[in-house]
ZADO-1210 file (C-alpha; in nm, 4 decimals, padded with zeros to 6 digits):
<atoms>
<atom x="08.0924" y="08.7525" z="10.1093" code="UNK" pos="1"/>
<atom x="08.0771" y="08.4606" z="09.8587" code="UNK" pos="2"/>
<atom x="08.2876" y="08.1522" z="09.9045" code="UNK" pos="3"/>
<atom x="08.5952" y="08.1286" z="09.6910" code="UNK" pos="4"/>
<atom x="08.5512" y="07.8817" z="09.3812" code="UNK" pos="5"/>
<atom x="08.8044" y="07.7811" z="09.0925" code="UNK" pos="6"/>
<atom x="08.8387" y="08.0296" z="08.8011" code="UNK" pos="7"/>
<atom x="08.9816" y="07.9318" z="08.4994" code="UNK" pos="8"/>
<atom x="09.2402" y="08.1569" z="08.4425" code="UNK" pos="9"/>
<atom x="09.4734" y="08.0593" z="08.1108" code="UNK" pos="10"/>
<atom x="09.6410" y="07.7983" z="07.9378" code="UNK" pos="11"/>
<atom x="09.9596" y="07.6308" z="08.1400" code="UNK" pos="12"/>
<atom x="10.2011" y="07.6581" z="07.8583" code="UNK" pos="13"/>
<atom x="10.1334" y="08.0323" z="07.8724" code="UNK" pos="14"/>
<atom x="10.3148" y="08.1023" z="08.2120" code="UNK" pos="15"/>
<atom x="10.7044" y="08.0552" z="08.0847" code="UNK" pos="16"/>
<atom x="10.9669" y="08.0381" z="08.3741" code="UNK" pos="17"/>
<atom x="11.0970" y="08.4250" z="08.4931" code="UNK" pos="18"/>
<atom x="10.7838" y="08.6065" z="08.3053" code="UNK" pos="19"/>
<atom x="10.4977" y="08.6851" z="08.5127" code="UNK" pos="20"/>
<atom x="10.1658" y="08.7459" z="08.3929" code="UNK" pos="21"/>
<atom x="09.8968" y="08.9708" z="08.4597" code="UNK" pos="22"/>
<atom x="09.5312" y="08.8640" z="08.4596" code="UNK" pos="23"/>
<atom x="09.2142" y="09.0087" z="08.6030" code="UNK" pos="24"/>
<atom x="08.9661" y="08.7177" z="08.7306" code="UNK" pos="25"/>
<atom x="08.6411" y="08.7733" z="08.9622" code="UNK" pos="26"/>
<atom x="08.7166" y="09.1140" z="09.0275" code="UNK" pos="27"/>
<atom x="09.0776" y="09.0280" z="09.1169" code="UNK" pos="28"/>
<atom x="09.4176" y="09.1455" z="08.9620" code="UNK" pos="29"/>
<atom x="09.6680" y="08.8563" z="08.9906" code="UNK" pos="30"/>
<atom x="09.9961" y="08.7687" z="08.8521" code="UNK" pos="31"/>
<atom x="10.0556" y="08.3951" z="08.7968" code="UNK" pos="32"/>
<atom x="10.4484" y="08.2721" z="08.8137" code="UNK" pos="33"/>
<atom x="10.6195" y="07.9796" z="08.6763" code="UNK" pos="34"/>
<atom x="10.8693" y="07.8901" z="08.9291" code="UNK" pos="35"/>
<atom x="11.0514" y="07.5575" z="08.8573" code="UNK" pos="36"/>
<atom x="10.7564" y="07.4160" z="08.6637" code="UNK" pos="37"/>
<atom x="10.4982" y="07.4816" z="08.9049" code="UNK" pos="38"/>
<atom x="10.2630" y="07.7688" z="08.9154" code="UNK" pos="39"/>
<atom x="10.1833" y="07.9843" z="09.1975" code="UNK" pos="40"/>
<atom x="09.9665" y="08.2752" z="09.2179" code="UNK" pos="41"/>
<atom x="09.9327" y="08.6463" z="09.3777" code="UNK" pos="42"/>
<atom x="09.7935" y="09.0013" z="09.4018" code="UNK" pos="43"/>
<atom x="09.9068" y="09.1639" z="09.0906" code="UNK" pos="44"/>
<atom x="09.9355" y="09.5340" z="09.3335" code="UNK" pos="45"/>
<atom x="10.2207" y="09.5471" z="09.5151" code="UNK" pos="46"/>
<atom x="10.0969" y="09.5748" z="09.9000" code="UNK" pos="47"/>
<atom x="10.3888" y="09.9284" z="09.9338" code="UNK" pos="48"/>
<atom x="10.2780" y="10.1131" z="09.6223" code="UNK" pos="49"/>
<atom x="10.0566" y="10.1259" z="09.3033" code="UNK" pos="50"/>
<atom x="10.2516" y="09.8916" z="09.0818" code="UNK" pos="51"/>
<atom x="10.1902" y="09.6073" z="08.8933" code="UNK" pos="52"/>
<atom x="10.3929" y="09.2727" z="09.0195" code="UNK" pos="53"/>
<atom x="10.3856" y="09.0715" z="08.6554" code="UNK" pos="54"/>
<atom x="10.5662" y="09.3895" z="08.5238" code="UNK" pos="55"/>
<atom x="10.8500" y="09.2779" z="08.7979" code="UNK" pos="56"/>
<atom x="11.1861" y="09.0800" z="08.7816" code="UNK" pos="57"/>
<atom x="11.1158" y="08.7388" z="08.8917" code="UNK" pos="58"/>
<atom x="11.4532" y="08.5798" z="08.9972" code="UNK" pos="59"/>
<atom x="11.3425" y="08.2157" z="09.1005" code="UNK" pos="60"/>
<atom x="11.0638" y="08.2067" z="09.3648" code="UNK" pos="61"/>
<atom x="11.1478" y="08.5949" z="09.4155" code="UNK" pos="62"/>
<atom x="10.9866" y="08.9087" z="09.2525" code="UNK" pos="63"/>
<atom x="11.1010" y="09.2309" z="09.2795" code="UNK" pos="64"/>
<atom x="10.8506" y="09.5392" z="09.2558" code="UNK" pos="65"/>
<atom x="10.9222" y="09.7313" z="08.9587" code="UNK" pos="66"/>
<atom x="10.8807" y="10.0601" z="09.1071" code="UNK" pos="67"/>
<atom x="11.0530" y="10.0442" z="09.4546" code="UNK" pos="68"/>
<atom x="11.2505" y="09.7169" z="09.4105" code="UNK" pos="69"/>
<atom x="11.1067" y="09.5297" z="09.7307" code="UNK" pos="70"/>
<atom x="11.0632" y="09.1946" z="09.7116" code="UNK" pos="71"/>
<atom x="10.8387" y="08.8979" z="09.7934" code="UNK" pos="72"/>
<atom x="10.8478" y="08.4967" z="09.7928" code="UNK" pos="73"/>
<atom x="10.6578" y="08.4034" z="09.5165" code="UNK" pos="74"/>
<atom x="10.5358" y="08.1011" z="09.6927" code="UNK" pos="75"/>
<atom x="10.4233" y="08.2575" z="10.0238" code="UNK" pos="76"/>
<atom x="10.3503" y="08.6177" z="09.9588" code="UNK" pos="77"/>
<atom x="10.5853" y="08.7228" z="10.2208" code="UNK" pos="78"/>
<atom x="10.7568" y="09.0565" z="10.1731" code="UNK" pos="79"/>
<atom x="11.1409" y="08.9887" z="10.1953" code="UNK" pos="80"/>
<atom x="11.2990" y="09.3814" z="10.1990" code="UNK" pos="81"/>
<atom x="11.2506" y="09.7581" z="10.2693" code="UNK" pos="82"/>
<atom x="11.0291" y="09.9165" z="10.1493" code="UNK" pos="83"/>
<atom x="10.7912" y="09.6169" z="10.2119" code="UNK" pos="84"/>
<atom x="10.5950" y="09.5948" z="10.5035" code="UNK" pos="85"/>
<atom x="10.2995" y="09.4030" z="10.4134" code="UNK" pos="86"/>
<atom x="10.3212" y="09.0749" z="10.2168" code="UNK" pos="87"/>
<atom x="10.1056" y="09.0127" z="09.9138" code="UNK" pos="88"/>
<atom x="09.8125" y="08.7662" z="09.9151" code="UNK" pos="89"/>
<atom x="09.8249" y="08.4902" z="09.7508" code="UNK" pos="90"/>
<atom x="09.5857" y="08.2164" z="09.5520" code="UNK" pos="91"/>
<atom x="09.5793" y="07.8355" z="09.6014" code="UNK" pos="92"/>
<atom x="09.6580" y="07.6945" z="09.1991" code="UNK" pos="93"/>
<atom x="09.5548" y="07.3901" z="09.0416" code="UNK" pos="94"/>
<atom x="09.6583" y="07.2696" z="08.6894" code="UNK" pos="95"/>
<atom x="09.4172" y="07.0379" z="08.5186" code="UNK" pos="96"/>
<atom x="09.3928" y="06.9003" z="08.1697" code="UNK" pos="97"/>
<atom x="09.6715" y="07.1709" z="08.0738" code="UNK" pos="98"/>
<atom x="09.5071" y="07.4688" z="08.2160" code="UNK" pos="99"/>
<atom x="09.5337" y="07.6998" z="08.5243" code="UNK" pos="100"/>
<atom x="09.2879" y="07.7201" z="08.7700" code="UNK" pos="101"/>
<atom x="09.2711" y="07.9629" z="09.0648" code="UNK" pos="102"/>
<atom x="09.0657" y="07.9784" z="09.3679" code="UNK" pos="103"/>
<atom x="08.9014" y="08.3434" z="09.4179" code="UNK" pos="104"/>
</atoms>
């Protein structure tokens, strides 16, 4: 297994607050957030079902699964309601010279 190293993934001014993106970097589907400015990172697959998380409602530093309605913390990954039993990974972000990085 290789060590995880900063991807870039897209421009900063692309991830607007309360619309989640979808992008696939190193092999990984991820959904980046804007939540109050900053930007946080996850799975894209929703850890209950086959869904994608950017196609979600994000309220705040919540988003809600579009196909079962569970719900994780943004921030943390943790899930926060039935049907969720297993939180969603997340990414460590950095923003530099007006782009997003992610470590994968």
């Amino acid at each position: 297994m290789t060590e995880p190293t900063w991807q870039l993934v897209a421009p900063a001014s692309d991830i607007k607050p309360d619309e989640p993106k979808k992008y696939k970097v190193a092999g990984e589907e991820i959904a980046l957030y804007n939540v109050d400015g900053d930007i946080y990172c996850t799975d894209n697959i929703c850890t209950h079902a086959y869904a994608s998380m950017a196609d979600g409602f994000q309220d705040g530093e919540e988003i809600e699964c579009p196909l079962h309605e569970g719900r994780f913390n943004i921030k943390t990954g943790e899930g926060l309601c039935a049907p969720i039993v297993d939180d969603l990974k997340t990414f460590e972000v950095k923003v530099e010279g007006g782009d997003v990085f992610v470590k994968i």
